[in-house]
C-alpha positions in Angstrom: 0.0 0.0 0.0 1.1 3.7 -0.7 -0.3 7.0 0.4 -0.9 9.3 -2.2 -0.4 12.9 -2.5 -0.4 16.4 -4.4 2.9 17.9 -4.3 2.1 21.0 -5.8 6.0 21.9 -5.6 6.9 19.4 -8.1 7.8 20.2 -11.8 5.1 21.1 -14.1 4.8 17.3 -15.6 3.7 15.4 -12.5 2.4 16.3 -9.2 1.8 13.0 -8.0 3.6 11.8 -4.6 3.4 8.2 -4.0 4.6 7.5 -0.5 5.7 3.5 1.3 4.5 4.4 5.3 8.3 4.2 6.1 9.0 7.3 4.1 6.4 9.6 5.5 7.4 11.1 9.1 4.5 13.1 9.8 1.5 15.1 8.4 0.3 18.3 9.4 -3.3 19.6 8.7 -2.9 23.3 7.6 -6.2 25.9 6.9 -5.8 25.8 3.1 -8.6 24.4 0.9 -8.7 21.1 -1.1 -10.6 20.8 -4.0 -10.8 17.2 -5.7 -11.2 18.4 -9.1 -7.6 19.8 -9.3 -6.2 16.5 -9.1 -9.0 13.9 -10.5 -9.1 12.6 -13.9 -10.0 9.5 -14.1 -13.3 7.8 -14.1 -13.9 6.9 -10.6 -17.1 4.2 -11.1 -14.7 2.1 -13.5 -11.4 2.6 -10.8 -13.0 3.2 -7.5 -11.4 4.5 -4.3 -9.9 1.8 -2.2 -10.7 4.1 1.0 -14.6 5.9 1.0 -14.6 9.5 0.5 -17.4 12.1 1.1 -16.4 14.4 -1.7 -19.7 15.0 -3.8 -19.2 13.9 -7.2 -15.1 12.4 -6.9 -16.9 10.1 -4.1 
């Protein structure tokens, strides 16, 4: 299993930061919005989230 984040930080190609639990040493909530659509593009009903999400239409 990996965790999967948005590293907007990155280079302009991919954004994507795939994490093993060993390499992640914390995570801090900050006050800043998240909004699905910036980072969805595929078609959830044909690859479904492995964890439920409440996030309207990217659920």
């Amino acid at each position: 299993n990996r965790y999967h984040s948005w590293d907007y930080e990155s280079d302009t190609k991919n954004h994507t930061l795939s994490l093993v639990r060993d390499q992640i040493k914390s995570i801090e909530p900050t006050e800043e919005d998240f909004d699905p659509a910036e980072f969805i593009t595929w078609d959830i009903s044909s690859s479904p989230w492995y964890t439920e999400r409440d996030w309207g239409e990217y659920s």
